[in-house]
C-alpha positions in Angstrom: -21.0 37.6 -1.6 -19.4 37.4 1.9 -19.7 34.1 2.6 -18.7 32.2 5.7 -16.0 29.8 5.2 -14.9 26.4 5.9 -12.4 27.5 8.8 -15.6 29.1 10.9 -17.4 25.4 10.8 -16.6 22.5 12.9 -18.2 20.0 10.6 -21.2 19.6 8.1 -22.6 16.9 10.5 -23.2 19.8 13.0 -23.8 22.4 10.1 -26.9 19.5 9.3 -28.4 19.2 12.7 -29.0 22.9 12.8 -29.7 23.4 9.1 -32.2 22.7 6.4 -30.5 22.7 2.8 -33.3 23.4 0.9 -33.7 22.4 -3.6 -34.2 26.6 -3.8 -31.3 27.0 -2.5 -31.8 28.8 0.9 -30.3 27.4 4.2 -32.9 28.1 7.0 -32.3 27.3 10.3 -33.7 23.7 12.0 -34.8 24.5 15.7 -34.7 21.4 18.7 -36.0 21.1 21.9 -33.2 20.5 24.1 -33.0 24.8 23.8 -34.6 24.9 26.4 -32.2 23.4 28.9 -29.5 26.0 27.9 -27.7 27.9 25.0 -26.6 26.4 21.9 -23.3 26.8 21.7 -22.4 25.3 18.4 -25.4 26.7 15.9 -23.8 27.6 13.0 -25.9 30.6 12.8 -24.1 32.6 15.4 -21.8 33.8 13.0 -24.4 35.5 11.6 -26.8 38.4 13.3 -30.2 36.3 13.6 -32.7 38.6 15.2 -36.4 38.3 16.4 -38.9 41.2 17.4 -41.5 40.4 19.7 -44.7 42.6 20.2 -47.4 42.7 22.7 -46.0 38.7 23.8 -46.0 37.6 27.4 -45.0 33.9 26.6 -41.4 33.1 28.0 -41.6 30.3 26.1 -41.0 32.1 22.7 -38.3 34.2 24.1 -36.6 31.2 25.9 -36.3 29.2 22.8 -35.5 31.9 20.3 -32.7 33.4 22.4 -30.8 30.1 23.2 -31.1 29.3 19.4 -28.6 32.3 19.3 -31.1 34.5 17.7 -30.8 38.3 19.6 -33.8 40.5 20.5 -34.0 43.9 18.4 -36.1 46.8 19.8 -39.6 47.1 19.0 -38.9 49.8 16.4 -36.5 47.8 14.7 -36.6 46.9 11.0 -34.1 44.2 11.1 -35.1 41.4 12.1 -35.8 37.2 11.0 -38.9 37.1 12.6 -41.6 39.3 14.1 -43.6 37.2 16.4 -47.0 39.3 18.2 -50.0 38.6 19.8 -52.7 40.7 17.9 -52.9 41.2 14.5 -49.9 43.2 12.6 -50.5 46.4 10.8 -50.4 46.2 7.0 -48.1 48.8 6.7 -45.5 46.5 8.6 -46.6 43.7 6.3 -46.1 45.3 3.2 -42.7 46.4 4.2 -41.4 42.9 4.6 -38.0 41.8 3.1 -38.1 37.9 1.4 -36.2 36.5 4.3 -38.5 37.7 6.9 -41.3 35.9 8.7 -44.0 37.0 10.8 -46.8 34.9 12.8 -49.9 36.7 11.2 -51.7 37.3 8.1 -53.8 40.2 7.0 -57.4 40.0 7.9 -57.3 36.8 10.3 -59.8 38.1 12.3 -62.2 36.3 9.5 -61.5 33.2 11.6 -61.0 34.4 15.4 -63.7 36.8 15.3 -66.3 34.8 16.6 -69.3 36.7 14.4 -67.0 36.3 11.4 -66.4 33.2 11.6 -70.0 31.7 11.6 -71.0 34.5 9.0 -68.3 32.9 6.4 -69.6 29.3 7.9 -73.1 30.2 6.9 -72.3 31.8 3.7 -70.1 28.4 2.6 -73.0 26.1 3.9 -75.4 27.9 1.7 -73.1 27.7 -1.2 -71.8 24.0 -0.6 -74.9 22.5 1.3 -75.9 22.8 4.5 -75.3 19.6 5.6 -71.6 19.5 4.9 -71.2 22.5 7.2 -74.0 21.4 10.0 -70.5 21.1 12.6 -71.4 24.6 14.5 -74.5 24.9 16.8 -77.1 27.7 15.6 -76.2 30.8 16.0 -77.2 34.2 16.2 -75.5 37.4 16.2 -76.3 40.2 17.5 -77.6 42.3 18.0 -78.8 42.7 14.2 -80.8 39.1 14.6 -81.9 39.7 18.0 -85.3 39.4 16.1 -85.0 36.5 14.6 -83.8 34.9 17.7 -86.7 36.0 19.7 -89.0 34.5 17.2 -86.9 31.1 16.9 -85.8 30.5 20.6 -89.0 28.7 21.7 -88.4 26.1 19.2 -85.8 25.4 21.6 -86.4 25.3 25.1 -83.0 24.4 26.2 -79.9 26.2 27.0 -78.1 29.2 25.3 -74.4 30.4 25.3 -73.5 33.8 25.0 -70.1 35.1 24.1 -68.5 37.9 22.8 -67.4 38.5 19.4 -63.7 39.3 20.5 -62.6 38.0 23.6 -61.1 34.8 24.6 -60.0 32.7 27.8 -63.4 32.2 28.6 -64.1 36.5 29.6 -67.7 37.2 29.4 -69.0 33.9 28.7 -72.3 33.3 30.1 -75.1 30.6 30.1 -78.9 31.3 29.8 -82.2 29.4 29.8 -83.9 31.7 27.6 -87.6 30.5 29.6 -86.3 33.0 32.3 -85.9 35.6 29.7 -83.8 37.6 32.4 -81.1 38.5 29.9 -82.1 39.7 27.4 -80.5 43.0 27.9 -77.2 41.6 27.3 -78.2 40.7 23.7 -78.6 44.3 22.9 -74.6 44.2 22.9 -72.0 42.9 20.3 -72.2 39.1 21.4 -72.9 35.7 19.6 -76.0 33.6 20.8 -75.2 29.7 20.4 -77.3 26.6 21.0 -75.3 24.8 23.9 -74.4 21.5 23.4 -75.5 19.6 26.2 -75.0 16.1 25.6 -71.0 16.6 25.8 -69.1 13.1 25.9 -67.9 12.5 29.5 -64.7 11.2 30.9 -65.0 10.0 34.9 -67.9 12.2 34.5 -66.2 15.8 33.4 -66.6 17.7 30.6 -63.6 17.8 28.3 -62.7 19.9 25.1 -59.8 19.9 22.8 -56.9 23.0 22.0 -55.4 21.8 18.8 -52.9 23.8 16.8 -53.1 24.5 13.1 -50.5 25.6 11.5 -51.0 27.5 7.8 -48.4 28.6 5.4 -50.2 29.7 2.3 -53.8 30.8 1.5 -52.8 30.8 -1.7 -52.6 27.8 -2.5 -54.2 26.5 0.5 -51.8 24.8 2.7 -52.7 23.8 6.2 -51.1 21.4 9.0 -52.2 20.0 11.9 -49.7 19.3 14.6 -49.9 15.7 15.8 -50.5 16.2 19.3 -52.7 18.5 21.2 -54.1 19.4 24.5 -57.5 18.3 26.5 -58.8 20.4 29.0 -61.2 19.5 31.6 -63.7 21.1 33.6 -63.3 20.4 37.0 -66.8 19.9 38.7 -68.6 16.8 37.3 -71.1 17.6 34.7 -75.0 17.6 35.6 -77.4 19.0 32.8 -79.1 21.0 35.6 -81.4 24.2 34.4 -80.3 25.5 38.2 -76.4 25.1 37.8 -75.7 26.4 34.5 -74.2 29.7 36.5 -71.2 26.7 37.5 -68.8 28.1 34.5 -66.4 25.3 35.8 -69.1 22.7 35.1 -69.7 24.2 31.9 -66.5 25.9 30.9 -63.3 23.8 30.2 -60.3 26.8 29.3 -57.3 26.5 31.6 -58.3 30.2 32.4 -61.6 29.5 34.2 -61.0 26.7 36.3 -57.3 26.7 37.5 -58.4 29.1 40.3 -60.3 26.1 41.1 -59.7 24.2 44.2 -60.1 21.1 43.0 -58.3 21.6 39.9 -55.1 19.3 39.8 -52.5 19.7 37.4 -51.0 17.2 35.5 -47.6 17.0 37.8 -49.3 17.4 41.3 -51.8 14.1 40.2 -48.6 12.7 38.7 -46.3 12.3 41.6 -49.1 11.8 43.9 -50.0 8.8 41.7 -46.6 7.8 41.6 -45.9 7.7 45.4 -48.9 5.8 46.1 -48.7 3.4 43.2 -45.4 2.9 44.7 -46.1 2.4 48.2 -49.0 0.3 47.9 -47.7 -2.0 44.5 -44.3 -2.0 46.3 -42.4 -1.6 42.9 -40.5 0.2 40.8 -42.5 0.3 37.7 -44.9 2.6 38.0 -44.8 5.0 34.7 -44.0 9.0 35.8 -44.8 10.2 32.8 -48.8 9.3 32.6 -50.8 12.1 30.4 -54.2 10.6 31.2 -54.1 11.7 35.2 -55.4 15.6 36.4 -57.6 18.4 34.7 -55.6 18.4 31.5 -54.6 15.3 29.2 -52.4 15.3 26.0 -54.5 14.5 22.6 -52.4 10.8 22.1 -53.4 10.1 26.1 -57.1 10.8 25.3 -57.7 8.8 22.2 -56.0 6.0 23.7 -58.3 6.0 26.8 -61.3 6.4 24.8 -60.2 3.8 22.3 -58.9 1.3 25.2 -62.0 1.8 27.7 -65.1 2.6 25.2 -64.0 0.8 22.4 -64.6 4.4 20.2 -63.3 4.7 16.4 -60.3 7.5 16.9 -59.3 7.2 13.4 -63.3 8.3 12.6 -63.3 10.8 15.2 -60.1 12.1 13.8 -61.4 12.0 10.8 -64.0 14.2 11.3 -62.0 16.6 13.2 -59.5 17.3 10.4 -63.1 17.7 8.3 -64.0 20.4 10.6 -60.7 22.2 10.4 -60.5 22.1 6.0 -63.7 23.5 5.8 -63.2 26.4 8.6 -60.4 27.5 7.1 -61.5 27.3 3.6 -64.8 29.5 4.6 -63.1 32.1 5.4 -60.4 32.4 2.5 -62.0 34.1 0.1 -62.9 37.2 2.4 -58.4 37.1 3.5 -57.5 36.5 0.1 -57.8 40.2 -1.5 -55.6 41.9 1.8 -53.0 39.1 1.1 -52.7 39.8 -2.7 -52.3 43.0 -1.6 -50.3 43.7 1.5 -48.0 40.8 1.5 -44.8 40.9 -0.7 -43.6 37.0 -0.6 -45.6 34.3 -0.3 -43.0 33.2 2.5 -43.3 36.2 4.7 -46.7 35.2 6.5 -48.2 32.3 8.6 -50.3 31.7 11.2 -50.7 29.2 13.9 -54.4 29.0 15.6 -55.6 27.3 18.2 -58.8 25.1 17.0 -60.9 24.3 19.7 -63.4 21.6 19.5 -66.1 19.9 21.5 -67.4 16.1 21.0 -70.8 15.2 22.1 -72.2 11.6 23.5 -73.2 10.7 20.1 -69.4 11.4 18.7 -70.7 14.2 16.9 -67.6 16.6 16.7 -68.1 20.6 17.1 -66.5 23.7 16.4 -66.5 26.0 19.3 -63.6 28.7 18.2 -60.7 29.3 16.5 -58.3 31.6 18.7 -55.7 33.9 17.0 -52.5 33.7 19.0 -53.4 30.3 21.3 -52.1 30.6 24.7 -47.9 29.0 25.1 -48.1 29.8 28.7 -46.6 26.6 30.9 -48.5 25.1 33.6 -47.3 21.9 33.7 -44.5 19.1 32.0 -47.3 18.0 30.1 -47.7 21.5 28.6 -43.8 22.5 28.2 -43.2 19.1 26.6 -45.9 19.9 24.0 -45.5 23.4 23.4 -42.2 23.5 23.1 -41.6 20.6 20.6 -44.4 22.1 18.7 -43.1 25.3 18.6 -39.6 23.9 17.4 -41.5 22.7 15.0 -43.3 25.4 13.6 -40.2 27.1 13.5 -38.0 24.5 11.5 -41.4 24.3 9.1 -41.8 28.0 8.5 -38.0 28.0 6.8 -36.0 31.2 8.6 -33.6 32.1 5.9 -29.8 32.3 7.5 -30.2 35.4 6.8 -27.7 38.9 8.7 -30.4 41.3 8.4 -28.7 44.1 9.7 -26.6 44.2 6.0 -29.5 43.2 3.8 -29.7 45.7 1.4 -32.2 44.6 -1.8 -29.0 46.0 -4.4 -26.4 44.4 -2.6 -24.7 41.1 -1.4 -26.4 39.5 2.0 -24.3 38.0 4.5 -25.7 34.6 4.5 -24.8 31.2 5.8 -23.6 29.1 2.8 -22.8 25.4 2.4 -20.4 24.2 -0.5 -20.2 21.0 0.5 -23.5 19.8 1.7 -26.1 18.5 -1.2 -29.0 20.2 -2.3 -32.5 18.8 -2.3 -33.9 17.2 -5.6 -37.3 17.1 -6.5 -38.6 14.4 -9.0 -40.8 16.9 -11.2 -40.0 18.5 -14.0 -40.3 22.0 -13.2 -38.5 23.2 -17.0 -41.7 24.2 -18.4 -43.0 26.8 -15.1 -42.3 30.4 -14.7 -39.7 31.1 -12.0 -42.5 32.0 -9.3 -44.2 28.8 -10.2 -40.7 27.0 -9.5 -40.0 29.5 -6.3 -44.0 28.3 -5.1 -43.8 24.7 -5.7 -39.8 24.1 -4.3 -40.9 25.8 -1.1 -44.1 23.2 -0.5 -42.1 20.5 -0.8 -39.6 22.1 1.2 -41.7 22.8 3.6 -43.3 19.4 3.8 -40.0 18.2 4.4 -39.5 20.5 7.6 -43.0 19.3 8.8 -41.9 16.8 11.4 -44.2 17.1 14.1 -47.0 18.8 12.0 -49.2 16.6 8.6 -50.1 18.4 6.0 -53.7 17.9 5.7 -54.4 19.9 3.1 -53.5 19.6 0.2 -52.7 16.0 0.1 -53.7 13.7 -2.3 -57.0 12.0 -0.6 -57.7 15.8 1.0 -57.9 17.5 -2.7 -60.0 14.6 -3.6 -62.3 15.5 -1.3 -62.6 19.4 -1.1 -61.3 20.3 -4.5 -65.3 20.7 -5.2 -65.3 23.4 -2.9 -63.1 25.2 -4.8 -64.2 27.5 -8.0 -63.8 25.6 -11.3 -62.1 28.8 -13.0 -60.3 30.7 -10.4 -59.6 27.8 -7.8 -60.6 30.3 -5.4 -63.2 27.9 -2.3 -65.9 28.9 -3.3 -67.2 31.4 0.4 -68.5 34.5 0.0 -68.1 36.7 -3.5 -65.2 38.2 -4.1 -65.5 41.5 -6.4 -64.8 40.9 -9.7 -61.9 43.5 -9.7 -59.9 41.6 -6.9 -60.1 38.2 -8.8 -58.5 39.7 -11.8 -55.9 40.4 -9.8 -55.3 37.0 -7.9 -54.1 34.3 -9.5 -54.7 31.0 -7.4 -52.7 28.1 -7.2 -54.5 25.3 -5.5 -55.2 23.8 -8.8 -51.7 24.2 -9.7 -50.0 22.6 -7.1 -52.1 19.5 -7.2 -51.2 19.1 -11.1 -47.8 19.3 -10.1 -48.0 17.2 -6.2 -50.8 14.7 -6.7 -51.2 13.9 -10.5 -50.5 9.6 -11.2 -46.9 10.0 -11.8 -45.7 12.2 -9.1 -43.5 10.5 -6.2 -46.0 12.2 -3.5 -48.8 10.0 -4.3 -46.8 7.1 -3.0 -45.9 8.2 0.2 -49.4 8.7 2.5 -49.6 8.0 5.8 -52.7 7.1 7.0 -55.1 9.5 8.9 -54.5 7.2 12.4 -50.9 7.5 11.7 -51.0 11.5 11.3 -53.6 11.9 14.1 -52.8 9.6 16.5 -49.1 9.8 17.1 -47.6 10.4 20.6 -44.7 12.3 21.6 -41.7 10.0 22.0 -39.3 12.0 24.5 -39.8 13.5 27.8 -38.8 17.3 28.5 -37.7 19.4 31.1 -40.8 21.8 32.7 -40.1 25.1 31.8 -41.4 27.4 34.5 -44.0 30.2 33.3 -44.6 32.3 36.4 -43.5 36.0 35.8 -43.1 36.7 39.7 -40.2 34.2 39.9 -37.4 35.2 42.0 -33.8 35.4 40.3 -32.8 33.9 43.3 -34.9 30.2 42.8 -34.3 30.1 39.3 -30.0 30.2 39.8 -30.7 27.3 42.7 -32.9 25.4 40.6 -30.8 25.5 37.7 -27.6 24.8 39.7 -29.1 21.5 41.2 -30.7 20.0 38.0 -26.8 20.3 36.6 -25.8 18.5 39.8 -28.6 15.6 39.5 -27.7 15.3 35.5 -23.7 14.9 36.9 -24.6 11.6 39.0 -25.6 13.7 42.2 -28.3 12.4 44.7 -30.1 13.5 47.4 -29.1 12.4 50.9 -31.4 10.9 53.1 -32.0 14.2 55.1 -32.6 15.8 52.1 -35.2 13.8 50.5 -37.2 13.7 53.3 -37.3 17.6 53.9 -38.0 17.8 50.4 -40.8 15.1 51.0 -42.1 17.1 53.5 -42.1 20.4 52.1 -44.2 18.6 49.2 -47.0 17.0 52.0 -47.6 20.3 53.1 -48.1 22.4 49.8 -50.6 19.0 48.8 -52.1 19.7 52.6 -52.4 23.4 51.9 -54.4 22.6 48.6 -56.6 19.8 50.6 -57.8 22.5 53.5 -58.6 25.2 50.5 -60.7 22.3 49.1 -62.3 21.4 51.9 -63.1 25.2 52.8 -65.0 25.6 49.4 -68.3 24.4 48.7 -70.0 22.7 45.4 -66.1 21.0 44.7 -65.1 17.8 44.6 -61.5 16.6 45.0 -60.0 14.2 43.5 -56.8 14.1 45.1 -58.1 13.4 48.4 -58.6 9.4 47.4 -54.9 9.3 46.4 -54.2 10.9 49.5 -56.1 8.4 52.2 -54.7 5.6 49.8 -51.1 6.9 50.5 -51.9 7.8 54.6 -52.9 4.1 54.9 -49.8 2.1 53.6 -47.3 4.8 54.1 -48.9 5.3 58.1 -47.0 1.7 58.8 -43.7 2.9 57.6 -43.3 5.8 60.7 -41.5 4.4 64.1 -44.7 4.6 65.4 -47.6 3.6 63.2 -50.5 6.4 62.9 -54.0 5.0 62.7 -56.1 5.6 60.0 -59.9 5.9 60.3 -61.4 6.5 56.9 -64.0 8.6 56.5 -67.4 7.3 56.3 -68.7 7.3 53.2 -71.9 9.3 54.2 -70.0 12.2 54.7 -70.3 15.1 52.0 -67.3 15.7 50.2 -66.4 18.6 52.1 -66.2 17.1 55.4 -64.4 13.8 53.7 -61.7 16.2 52.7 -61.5 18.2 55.7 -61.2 14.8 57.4 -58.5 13.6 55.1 -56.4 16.7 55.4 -56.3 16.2 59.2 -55.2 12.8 58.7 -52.6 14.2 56.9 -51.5 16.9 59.1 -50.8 14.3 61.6 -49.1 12.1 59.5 -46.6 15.1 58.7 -46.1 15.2 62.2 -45.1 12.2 63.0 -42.8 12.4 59.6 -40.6 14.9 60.9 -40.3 13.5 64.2 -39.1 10.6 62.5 -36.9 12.9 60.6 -35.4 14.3 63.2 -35.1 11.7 65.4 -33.4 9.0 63.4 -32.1 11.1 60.3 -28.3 12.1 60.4 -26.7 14.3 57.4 -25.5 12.0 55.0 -22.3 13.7 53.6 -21.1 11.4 51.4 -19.3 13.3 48.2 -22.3 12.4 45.8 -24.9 14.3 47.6 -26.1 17.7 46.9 -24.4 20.2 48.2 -25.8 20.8 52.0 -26.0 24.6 52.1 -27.0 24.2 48.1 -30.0 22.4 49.2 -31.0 23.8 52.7 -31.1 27.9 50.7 -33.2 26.2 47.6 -35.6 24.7 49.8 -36.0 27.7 51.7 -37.7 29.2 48.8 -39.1 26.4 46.6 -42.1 26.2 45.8 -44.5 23.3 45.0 -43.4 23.1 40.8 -39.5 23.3 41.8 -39.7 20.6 43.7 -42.0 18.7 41.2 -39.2 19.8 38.5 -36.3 18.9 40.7 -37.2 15.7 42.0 -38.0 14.7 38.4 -34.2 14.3 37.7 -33.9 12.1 40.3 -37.3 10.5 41.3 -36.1 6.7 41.9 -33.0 7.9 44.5 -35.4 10.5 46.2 -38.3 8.5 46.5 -36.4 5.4 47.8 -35.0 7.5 50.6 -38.4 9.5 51.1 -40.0 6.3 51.9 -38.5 3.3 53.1 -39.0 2.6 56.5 -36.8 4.5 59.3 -36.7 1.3 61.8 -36.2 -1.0 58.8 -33.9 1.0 56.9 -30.4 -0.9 57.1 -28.1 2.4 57.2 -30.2 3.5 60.3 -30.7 6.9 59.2 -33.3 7.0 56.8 -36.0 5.5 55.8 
């Protein structure tokens, strides 16, 4: 075997930052975050030809992290590759192909989950053969339009409001909400849609309607093993909720995805609330310890920031709530195996080749109820904000560490000769504490690759199997062929599969085994927050070249010591007013909105007015006004603010050239083109230099040319 030798490494510290040594044997390739500022020079890997295919994917994200991991992209015709990442679902004959060291994001037949009409036809079929009332977490529903029948006939039992979706799309696309008393739709259920009671006693926060986008990660169907990654995403609607017959044609009263309400004028992202909040908390506290990395502010909250504000403010029971959630996501999941199973036995070669990572989304009503609303094949890794970057991209580093990506050249992998692999003499193996003499080698293979696995997990908990998980569900699984027990599988197919849920839990969870003394407790998996804070990674697909090379170039310059000068943090200061006015006068020019931002905005006008050479007098708006005219109001007051700003500016502002200040004509060609996120990402490297000259007082300000 051609193996890579001592002389190529550095040292095995380095060779165990990037690498995973597992007890089979295999080296696979451990993936981190701080990718995404930049190549990784020194992963050992580059010695060898790590490639990645990607098809039908529009997320940079992937791309970005893959490529400065030193993996290469091969062309979509391409056989050799590490990993095959798409949007929609693979062709079998692709699948079937697969070499061991080989991973791709899908399994066969997933649409048993993300097709909405699959998914509560397997529901209903493991309700009726488990009980009803363990699987009561998805409203009624009707598909059509082979029960429009039955719908007709049951609708007047209830004389509330209806949700129609269809079975195959996503981002909220042809969603629609009915009040079947008008019967003025019924037309549309002649078509391939789902009809679901709406839930409309939705547990508020400020008044807004809120779900949650939480990522499941699943390695195996057979066995069964599923993770949930620790943190997640809350999305909120961004017009105040009103259970109103005559508004349910609002979609973003009644519709939370990202998709239907960023065109929203009141919709603030997480970073424009965030340094708004900051400034003002600033100005008007007149300290320094104001926290810029909040995930409770604008229309979309991290999962951690959410159950701390309802656990701090309502006094709720998260570690219930998240209880029931990881309930909800077992059972799902479990529904729908025994309809994936038979494709798997039959199209996939290794049990390592395949996984999946879905995006669960769920709904919790007043009474703390939670609901399954979808499961989305392929969930969105699109960037909006630093909140999402910091959480997609950890948990994709995640997923890809956990997954195991053999170190693997696969341009020389030939099944009858030597690979070119990465090899490690001198760095330990894993050991196990079970006694694996007595099992077959694809028993040994199965069970060193779970614990492996569980070993790579770090952001994602195994939730199932685990021991208090299998103590739970293992009665939904068939006593003889392990199999949960969904809709009947032909007798011919279950000759052929041999399941191993109840053989891993002999071997992981019996009295003796070391696993069952190392559980962490639900709260503990559920409710843990991200620790570090990570660069925003821009998603927009129209960027210029240009703005990204500036961007880039100054963020190196801030991380080196640089600062802005004076000058420059107040251009920058007000090239940030007036993209925040731009977004107040849109407001205000819409009707049926409310804006939030406004109230941050007359808070900041009326301390920050007395820091200009001449002070600007604030009226506030009365409070009889209609939100409209309040913002219109504040977005004048504003407008003259920014006047007076930049007559100050100019006036008693001089260019500071000092030799730790950004580079002048650096800075005067980036601002030329920034837009509202570059600044946000920029001024994040330096926020306590650039706000303290952004806002100090000119007349005050002891080197006379600032403020």
């Amino acid at each position: 075997m051609d193996n890579i030798t001592n002389k190529d490494r550095k040292n095995n510290e380095q060779y165990t930052k990037y690498t995973f040594s597992s007890s089979s044997g295999n080296t696979t390739c451990v993936f981190h975050q701080s990718a995404l500022d930049g190549n990784l020079d020194d992963v050992p890997w580059k010695l060898v030809n790590m490639s990645y295919k990607l098809l039908n994917v529009d997320s940079k994200l992937v791309l970005t992290l893959l490529a400065n991991h030193g993996f290469r992209e091969v062309n979509p015709d391409s056989n050799d590759y590490n990993l095959l990442w798409s949007n929609n679902h693979i062709n079998t004959k692709i699948i079937s192909s697969l070499r061991p060291y080989q991973r791709v994001n899908h399994f066969p037949r997933s649409c048993e989950l993300t097709r909405k009409d699959k998914l509560y036809k397997n529901i209903e079929i493991m309700s009726h053969r488990n009980g009803i009332k363990n699987f009561a977490f998805i409203p009624e529903t009707y598909i059509m339009p082979k029960d429009y029948n039955r719908f007709i006939s049951n609708q007047y039992r209830h004389r509330g409001l209806w949700i129609i979706k269809p079975f195959d799309l996503s981002r909220g696309r042809g969603i629609t909400i009915i009040d079947y008393s008008f019967k003025d739709t019924q037309t549309s259920l002649k078509e391939n849609v789902v009809v679901a009671k709406y839930i409309d006693n939705p547990l508020l926060v400020n008044g807004y309607k809120w779900d949650l986008r939480l990522y499941v990660l699943v390695t195996s169907f057979n066995p069964l093993v599923v993770y949930l990654y620790k943190e997640g995403l809350v999305r909120f609607a961004t017009v105040k909720y009103v259970c109103d017959k005559s508004r349910i044609n609002n979609r973003r009263m009644h519709l939370c995805n990202y998709s239907v309400n960023k065109g929203s004028p009141s919709y603030i992202s997480l970073i424009c609330t965030l340094w708004l909040h900051y400034i003002i908390m600033l100005i008007v506290s007149e300290q320094w310890n104001s926290d810029p990395q909040r995930e409770n502010v604008g229309h979309k909250w991290s999962l951690g920031a959410l159950l701390d504000h309802l656990r701090d403010e309502y006094g709720i029971n998260t570690e219930s709530l998240m209880q029931g959630i990881e309930d909800i996501i077992i059972k799902t999941i479990m529904s729908a195996t025994s309809q994936m199973l038979p494709a798997i036995n039959c199209f996939v070669p290794n049990n390592q080749n395949c996984f999946e990572l879905y995006g669960f989304d769920i709904l919790v009503d007043d009474k703390l109820k939670p609901w399954l609303i979808e499961v989305n094949l392929s969930p969105s890794l699109g960037i909006d904000s630093t909140l999402d970057s910091r959480i997609k991209s950890t948990m994709l580093c995640d997923l890809f560490t956990l997954i195991g990506i053999p170190i693997v050249d696969p341009t020389v992998f030939n099944c009858n000769q030597n690979v070119r692999r990465l090899k490690f003499d001198t760095i330990p193996r894993k050991k196990t504490n079970i006694n694996m003499n007595h099992l077959t080698n694809d028993e040994k293979r199965l069970l060193k690759n779970t614990i492996d696995q569980n070993e790579r997990s770090r952001g994602f908990m195994r939730i199932f199997p685990t021991y208090l998980s299998w103590k739970k569900y293992s009665s939904y699984l068939d006593n003889v062929n392990g199999i949960p027990r969904g809709s009947i599988i032909p007798p011919f197919y279950v000759k052929l599969i041999r399941n191993y849920n109840y053989f891993l839990n002999d071997h992981l969870f019996n009295e003796n085994s070391s696993f069952c003394m190392n559980i962490r407790s639900d709260q503990d998996q559920c409710e843990l927050s991200l620790k570090t804070i990570k660069k925003s990674l821009n998603d927009d697909k129209n960027i210029s070249t240009d703005i990204a090379k500036l961007k880039e170039t100054i963020v190196k310059y801030l991380k080196n010591g640089y600062i802005f000068s004076n000058l420059q943090a107040r251009q920058t200061f007000s090239l940030y007013l007036t993209y925040i006015s731009a977004l107040l006068k849109k407001c205000a020019l819409e009707k049926h909105y409310e804006n939030p931002s406004s109230d941050l905005v007359l808070m900041f006008l009326i301390k920050a007015s007395k820091n200009l050479s001449i002070p600007l007098e604030i009226k506030i708006p009365k409070s009889t006004l209609s939100t409209n005219k309040k913002t219109m109001e504040v977005f004048q007051l504003l407008q003259s603010f920014l006047f007076k700003y930049n007559y100050d500016t100019v006036k008693y502002t001089t260019q500071d050239n000092t030799k730790n200040c950004l580079p002048h004509k650096l800075f005067n060609l980036f601002i030329s083109l920034a837009r509202k996120e570059d600044i946000e990402e920029v001024i994040s490297y330096s926020k306590h230099n650039w706000l303290s000259s952004a806002i100090h007082p000119v007349l005050n300000n002891t080197y006379g040319h600032s403020i």
